[in-house]
TINUGU-753573 format. One record per residue (C-alpha): residue in one letter; x, y, z. Coordinates in steps of 0.25 Angstrom, whole numbers, plus 5000, padded with zeros to 4 digits. Example, Ala and Ser with C-alpha at 12.3 -4.5 7.8 and 13.67 -1.06 7.14 Angstrom:
! TINUGU-753573
A504949825031/S505549965029/
***
This chain:
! TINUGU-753573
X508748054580/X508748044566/X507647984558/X507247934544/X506348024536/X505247944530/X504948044518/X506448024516/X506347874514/X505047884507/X505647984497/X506547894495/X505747784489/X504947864480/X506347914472/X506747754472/X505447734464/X505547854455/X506947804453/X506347654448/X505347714441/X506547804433/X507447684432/X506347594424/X506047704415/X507447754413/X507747614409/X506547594399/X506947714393/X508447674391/X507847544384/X507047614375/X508247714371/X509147574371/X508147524361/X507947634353/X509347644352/X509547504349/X508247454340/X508747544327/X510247484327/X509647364327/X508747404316/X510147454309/X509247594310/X510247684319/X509647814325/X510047944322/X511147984334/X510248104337/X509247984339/X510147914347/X510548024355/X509348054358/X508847914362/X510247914372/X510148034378/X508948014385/X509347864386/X510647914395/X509848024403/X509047914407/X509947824410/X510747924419/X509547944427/X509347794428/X510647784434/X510347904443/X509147864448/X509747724451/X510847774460/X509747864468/X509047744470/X510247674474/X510547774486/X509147774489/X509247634492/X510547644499/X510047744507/X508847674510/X509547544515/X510347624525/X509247704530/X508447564532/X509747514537/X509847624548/X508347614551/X508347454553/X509647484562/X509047604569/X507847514573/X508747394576/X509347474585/X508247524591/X507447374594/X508847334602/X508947464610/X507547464613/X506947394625/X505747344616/X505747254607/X505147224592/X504347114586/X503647074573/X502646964569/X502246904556/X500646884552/X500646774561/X501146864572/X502446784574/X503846864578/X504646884566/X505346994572/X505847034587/X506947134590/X508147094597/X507647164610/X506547044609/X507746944610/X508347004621/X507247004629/X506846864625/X508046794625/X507946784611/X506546724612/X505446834612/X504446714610/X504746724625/X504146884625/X503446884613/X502746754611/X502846684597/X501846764591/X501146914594/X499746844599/X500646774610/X500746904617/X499246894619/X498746774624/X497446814628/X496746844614/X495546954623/X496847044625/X496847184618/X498247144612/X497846994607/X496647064599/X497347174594/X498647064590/X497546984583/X496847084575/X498247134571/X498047274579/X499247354585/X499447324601/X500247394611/X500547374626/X500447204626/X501147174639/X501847054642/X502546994653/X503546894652/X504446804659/X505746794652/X506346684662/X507346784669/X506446784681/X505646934677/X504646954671/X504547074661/X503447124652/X503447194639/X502447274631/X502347244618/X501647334604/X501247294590/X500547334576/X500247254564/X501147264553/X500447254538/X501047214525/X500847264512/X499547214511/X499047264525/X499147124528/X499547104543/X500947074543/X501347054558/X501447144571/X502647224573/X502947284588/X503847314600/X503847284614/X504447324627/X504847274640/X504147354650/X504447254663/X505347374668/X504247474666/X503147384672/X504147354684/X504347504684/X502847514684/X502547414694/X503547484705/X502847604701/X501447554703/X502047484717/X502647624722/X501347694720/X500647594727/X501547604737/X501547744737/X500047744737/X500247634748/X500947754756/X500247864752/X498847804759/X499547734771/X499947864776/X499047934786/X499448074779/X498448104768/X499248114754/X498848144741/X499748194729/X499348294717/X500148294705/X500748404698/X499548434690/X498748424705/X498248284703/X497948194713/X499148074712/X498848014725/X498048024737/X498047934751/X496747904760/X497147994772/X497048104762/X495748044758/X495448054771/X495648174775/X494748244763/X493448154762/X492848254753/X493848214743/X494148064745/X493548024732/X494048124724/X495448104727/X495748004717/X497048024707/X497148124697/X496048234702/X496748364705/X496748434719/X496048544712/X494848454708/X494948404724/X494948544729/X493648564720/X493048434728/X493448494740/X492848614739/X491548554736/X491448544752/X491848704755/X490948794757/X491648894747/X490448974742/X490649034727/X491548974718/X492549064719/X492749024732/X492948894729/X493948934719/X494749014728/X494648894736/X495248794727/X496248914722/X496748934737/X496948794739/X497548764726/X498548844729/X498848794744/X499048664736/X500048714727/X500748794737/X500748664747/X501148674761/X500748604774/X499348684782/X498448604793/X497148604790/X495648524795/X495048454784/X493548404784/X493848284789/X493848374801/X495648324805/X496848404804/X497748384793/X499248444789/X499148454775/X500448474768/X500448484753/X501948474746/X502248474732/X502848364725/X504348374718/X503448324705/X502448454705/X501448374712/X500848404726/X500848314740/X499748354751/X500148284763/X498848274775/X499348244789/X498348224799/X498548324811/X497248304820/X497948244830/X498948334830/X498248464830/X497248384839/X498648374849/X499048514845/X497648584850/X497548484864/X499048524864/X498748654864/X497748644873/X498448594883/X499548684882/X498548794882/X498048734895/X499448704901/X499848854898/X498448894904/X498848794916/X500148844918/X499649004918/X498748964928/X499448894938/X499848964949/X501248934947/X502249014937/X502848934927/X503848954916/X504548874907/X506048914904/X507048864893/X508648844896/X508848974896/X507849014905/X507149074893/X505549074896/X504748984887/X503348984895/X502849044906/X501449054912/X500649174916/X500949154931/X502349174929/X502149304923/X501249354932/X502049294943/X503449374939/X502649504932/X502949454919/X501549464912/X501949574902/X503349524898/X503549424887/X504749324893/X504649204883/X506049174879/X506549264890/X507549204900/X506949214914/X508149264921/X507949384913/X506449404913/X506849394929/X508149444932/X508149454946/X508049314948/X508849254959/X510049184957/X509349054963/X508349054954/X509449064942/X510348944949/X508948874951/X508848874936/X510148844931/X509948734940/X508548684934/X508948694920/X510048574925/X508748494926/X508448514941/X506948544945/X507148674955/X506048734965/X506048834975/X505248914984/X505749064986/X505449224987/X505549284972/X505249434969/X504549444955/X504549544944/X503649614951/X504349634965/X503449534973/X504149434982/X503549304980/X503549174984/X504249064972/X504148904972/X504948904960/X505248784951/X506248764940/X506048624932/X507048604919/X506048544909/X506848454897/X507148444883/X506748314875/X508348294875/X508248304890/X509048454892/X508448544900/X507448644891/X507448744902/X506548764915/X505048744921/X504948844930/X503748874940/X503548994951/X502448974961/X502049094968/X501949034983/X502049184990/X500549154997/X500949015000/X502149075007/X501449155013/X500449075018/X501648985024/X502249095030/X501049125036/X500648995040/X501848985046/X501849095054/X500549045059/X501248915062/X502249005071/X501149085077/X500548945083/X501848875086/X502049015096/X500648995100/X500848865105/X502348915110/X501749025117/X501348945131/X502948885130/X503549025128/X502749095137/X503248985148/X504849015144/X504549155144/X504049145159/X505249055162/X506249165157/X505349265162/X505549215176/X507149195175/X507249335171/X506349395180/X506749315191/X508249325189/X507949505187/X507349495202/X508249415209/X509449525203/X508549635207/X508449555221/X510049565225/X510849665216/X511649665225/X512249525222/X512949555209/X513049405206/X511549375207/X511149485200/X512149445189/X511549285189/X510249335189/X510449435178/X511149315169/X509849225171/X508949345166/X509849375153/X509849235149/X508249215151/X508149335145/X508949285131/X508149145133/X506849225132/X507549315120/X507849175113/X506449125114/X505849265110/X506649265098/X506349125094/X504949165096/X504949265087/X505749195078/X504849075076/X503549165077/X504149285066/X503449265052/X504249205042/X504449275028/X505749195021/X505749055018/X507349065016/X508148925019/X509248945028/X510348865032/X509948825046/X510748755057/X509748665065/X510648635077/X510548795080/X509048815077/X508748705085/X509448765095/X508548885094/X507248825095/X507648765107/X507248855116/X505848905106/X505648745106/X505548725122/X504248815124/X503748765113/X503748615118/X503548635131/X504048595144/X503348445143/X504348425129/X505748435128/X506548465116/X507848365112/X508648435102/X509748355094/X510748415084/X511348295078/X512148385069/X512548535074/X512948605063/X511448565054/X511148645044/X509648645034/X509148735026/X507848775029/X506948895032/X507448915046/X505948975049/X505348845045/X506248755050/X506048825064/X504448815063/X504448675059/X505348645071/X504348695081/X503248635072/X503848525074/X503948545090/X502648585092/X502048465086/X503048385093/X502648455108/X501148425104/X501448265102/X501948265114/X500848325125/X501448245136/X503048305132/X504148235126/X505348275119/X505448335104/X506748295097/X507248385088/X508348325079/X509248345066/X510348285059/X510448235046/X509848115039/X509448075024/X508048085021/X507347965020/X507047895006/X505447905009/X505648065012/X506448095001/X505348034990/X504248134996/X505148234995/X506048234983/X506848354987/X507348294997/X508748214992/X509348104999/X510648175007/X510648225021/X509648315028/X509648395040/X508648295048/X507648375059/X506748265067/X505848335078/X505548195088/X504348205096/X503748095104/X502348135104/X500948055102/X501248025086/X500548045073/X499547955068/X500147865054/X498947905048/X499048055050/X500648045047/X500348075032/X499648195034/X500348265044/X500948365034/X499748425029/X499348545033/X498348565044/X498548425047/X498748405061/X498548285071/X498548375083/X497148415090/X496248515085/X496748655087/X498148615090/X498748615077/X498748665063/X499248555054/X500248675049/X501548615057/X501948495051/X501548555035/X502748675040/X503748575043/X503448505030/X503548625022/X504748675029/X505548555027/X505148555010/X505348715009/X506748655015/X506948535004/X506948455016/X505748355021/X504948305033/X504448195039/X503748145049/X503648015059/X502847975069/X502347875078/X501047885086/X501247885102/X502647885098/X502948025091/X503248085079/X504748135072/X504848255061/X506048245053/X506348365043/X507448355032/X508048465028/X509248515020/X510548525026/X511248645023/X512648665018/X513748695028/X514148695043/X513448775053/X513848915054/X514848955065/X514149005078/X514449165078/X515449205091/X514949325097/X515949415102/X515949515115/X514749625110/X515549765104/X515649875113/X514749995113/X515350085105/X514550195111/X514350345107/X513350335098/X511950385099/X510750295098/X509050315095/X508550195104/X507150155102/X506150055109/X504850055112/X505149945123/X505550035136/X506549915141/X507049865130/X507350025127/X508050065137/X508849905138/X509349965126/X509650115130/X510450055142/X511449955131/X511650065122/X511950165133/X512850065139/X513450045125/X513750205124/X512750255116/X511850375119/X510450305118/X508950385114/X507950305116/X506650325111/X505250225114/X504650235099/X505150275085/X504350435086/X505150445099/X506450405091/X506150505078/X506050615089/X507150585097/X507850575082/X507450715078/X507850755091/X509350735091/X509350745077/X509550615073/X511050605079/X510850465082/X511950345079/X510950235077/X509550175080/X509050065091/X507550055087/X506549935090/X505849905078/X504349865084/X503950015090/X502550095091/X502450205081/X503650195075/X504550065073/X505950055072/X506050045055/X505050155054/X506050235064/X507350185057/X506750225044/X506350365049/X507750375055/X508450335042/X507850455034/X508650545042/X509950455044/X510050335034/X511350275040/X510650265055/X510850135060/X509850055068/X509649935076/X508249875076/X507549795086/X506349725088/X505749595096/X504949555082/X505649455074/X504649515061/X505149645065/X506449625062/X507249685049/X508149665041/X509549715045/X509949735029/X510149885029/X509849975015/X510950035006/X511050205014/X510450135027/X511050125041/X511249985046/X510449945056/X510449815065/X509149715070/X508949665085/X508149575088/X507449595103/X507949555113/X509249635112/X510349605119/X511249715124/X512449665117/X511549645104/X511149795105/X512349835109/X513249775094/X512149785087/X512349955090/X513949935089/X513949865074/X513049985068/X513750085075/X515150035069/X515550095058/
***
């Protein structure tokens, strides 16, 4: 921006003065040379020309430089009154762009003089601003301004504030000095001033937003302080205050967190000064670096202190309060320290499985009950970890992970090879959006339980055929009799081939009665080692224990079977269900000691609403219904709730166990089924079990056909300790054809084996021998002919095995004593057939 040069100006001025001072002399001089020139012609004495030349020439020289030096001060006046022209213009300009205005007084400190701006803001009244006179503006006379106005002193920064009418108020700021004459004599004040209600407005929002910002700043429950670039303290709120006590008092505006450090460090035990250097260095540097760390501080809580630099260069340290939540964290862990402790503790296997069946817990006891202790399966899918798993157990899963809680109790074989015992559960457990997240999953070892019911039960057979003794010893003596007694009167009159033919009839159908109930016997009384449900028609195993029933009730009690349905089917444990039946008997035949009649009924029915709430597994379809009727003495209401518990019992001392009832119980839940019991004292009592029906009709009754002919021809090892039963079989298989060695024992057998140089077509053996048995015998025998066939027989229902032959074994065929001579006869025919 251009500017005038004052040395310029005042350069100027001395040349205008030189010039004057030239001008007058040059002119005295020309008067002089004029009169010199002019006084001898008047005196008629003119001057030699040299004279007058003389005289002129210097005349004209100086006249020349008069005219000079006027037209030099010409322009320097020209150019004066343009540059004062510019500057009076340039200032002009200025007053009227500017937003303040300028004002002068007189002696008296009246106006003379307000720049337009004045005007304008005035409405061409700045008496309505400025007051008539300067000392208006102060109208308290104690003011700096008013005494610095009336000694005639420079002010600056007089304030005003002024309503113009328009409805605002504005204020304006206003400066002056004295101006002086000539004289020093004091003239009037000149000044400016400048609206500054935009400013003030500005500065109030300000001052209101920092307020507020303060207002915010200690109304939240974070400490907060801010440094500035420099690392000054800005602001600071009260929880922050609060959490450093040592430093309350100095947190104040303005101190630097180098200076608080130094504060803080007063309280440390930090030895030489070096270490409190290092100190103040270390956490200096933290400060810079920022970052968010957890920490205790003195006031003995847990803050989160984050520290955050500002966009600006300055820095933000945020303090959260984190006691509770650490305080929630370490009970939290706690208890999730003691639920992991519970969880490997209880006796129960428990895993925890995503949707994909990947393991994401488990707890020690499902380690140690699968042999998984040294193999790390987190994230592993179980079906892999195990990948023998049933298919069951697969479809059981697919189905949980629908959202359907499973539970089971069955045999499983672990990693390690043992058979055990599972009540398995499978739970789904849920996401927050409600999907299933994947599987619960719990294995109870129940192997010794099972055992223990097994046993238990056993001991439950052993005393039902204790008490079934007296009954079935009285049967035995009733078929006894018709056998022996129908034997004799043949031997009596053999002659008489009709009588002896009748008679013969009579024994061979006692005799199957007694083979009936033998079998039964040995049925019911065998120890049981499979809990395997079977589809079981009701109407045919009723028909079964018919005649196992009638010793067992007695001839004082009758039995009223009544099939309402034929073709019935459940599913149950057909062991179970068969002891729970004669439980049910015998409990039955005791209520009534003067006789009666037991009822035994099935059919179908819904279980009852009251039933099905004790018993959730129980749905509200059709059952199979069992009742078991007695009219006996009753059971006392107040005894009613009890009479499921175990060694509970209402009968007298030494005639129960308080084990029959509980079996049914648990027979009918090991069946998803349910019983219940009513009764009435002096009027009897009704068992009704609900079971499961089962799925399709009853099985078509097996036609048997004429036995096959003996095939005859082939060479047999017969061996049987029991001389009759020995040579009954000789005779059939020698009226079959076959040429028959018999041996009593299995040592007689390997010699007679050895003897004939094993040139024998297949084995008869009994399987319960002295010395040496029939497996022992059969396994001897196979060493030197693996594809021998056998059949096997024994009187003991334990005895018994399976018929399943190995891969290079001969087949071999199970009979079960007594044996028919038909029997015998096609069961040497099918493993004589090629």
């Amino acid at each position: 921006m251009p500017t005038v040069d004052p040395e310029r100006l005042k350069g100027d001025t001395l040349d205008l003065a030189s010039i004057g001072r030239d001008f007058v002399i040059g002119l005295s001089l020309m008067v002089v040379v004029m009169l010199a020139l002019a006084i001898p012609t008047i005196l008629d004495r003119p001057l030699p020309d040299a004279v007058v030349l003389a005289i002129l020439i210097p005349g004209l020289a100086l006249v020349l430089l008069l005219i000079r030096r006027q037209r030099t001060l010409f322009k320097a006046i020209d150019r004066s009154g343009r540059r004062l022209a510019d500057s009076e213009a340039r200032i002009r300009d200025f007053a009227q762009s500017s937003s303040d205005w300028f004002w002068e007084t007189g002696p008296t400190l009246a106006y003379t003089y307000a720049s337009p701006r004045l005007l304008d803001l005035s409405g061409n009244d700045p008496a309505k601003i400025m007051g008539q006179r300067l000392s208006d503006l102060c109208p308290d006379p104690r003011s700096d301004a008013a005494e610095r106005i009336a000694t005639r002193r420079p002010f600056r920064d007089l304030a005003l504030t002024v309503d113009l009418g328009d409805g605002y108020r504005r204020h304006f700021r206003l400066a002056g000095r004295p101006v002086l004459d000539d004289r020093g004599v004091f003239a009037g004040y000149r000044g400016a001033g400048v609206d500054v209600t935009g400013e003030i407005a500005a500065s109030a929002r300000s001052e209101a937003l920092r307020d507020l910002m303060f207002d915010a700043v200690d109304s939240i429950s974070e400490g907060f302080v801010l440094f500035d670039p420099e690392g000054r303290l800005v602001v600071v709120n009260d929880s922050y205050r609060y959490a450093y006590p040592q430093l309350a008092d100095h947190l104040v505006p303005g101190i630097t967190f180098e200076e608080l450090l130094k504060v803080a460090a007063r309280g440390r035990d930090l030895g030489a000064e070096k270490d409190l250097r290092g100190w103040i260095d270390e956490r200096l540097h933290r400060h810079r670096e920022g970052g968010t760390n957890d920490c205790k501080l003195s006031d003995g809580r847990w803050y989160r202190i984050g520290e955050h630099e500002t966009r600006g260069g300055g820095l933000v340290k945020v303090l959260m309060d984190i006691t509770e939540m650490k305080t929630g964290a370490d009970r939290l862990a706690q208890q999730t320290a003691l639920l992991r402790t519970f969880v490997d503790e209880t006796p129960v296997a428990v895993a925890m499985v995503d949707a994909t069946l990947r393991y994401l817990r488990v707890s020690r006891r499902w380690r140690t009950e699968f042999g998984l202790e040294d193999r790390d399966i987190i994230g592993q899918r179980h079906d892999v970890v195990m990948p023998s798993l049933p298919d069951d157990w697969l479809n059981d899963y697919e189905q949980a992970l629908s959202g359907v809680a499973i539970e089971r109790e069955e045999v499983s074989i672990d990693l390690g090879g043992r058979t055990l015992w599972l009540r398995r559960r499978e739970y789904p457990w849920f996401l927050e959006d409600g999907t299933v997240g994947g599987l619960m999953m719990t294995a109870e070892n129940i192997t010794e339980r099972k055992q223990a019911e097994l046993a238990l039960l056993q001991s439950q057979k052993m005393e039902a055929v204790g008490q079934l003794a007296g009954g079935i010893a009285h049967e035995f003596n009733n078929m006894l009799t018709s056998i022996g007694g129908f034997a004799r009167m043949a031997q009596r009159t053999p002659e008489r081939l009709e009588r002896v033919t009748m008679c013969l009839a009579e024994v061979v159908r006692s005799a199957d009665r007694a083979a009936g109930l033998t079998s039964q016997l040995l049925n019911f009384s065998r120890r049981t080692t499979e809990e395997e449900t079977l589809r079981i028609p009701l109407g045919a195993l009723l028909d079964e224990l018919r005649t196992f029933l009638k010793p067992v009730l007695g001839e004082r009690i009758a039995l009223d079977l009544r099939c309402a349905v034929e073709s019935l089917f459940v599913l149950a444990n057909r062991d179970r269900l068969h002891q729970a039946l004669v439980n049910l008997c015998i409990n039955a035949r005791d209520a009534m000691a003067e006789g009666g009649t037991v009822i035994i009924e099935t059919g179908h029915g819904v279980p009852p609403e009251r039933l099905r709430c004790r018993h959730p597994h129980l749905g509200a379809g059709q059952h199979a219904v069992l009742r078991v009727i007695d009219s006996g003495c009753g059971i006392p209401e107040e005894d009613l709730p009890r009479v499921f518990e175990p060694f509970f019992t209402t009968k007298a001392q030494g005639k129960g166990t308080g084990l029959g009832l509980p079996m049914v119980y648990a027979m009918a839940e090991q069946a998803n089924g349910a019983v219940e019991l009513d009764s009435i004292v002096g009027r009897g009592t009704t068992v009704t079990l609900y079971l499961p029906l089962a799925d399709g009709a009853a099985a078509a009754p097996t036609i048997e056909g004429p036995p096959p002919l003996p095939r005859g021809g082939a060479r047999i090892l017969l061996v049987e300790d029991e001389d009759a039963v020995r040579r009954f079989a000789a005779m059939v298989l020698e009226d079959g054809g076959y040429a028959v060695r018999a041996a009593t024992n299995g040592r007689e057998a390997l010699d007679i084996w050895e003897a004939e140089g094993g040139r024998f077509d297949l084995l008869i053996s009994d399987l319960v021998m002295p010395e040496l048995g029939g497996l022992a015998l059969y396994d001897r025998l196979r060493a030197h002919t693996p594809l021998l066939p056998a059949v096997l027989m024994s009187g003991y229902s334990d005895e018994i095995p399976s018929e399943d032959a190995r891969e290079g074994e001969g087949a071999r065929r199970v009979l079960a004593k007594p044996v028919t001579p038909d029997a015998l006869i096609a069961a040497v025919e099918e493993l004589l057939t090629p």
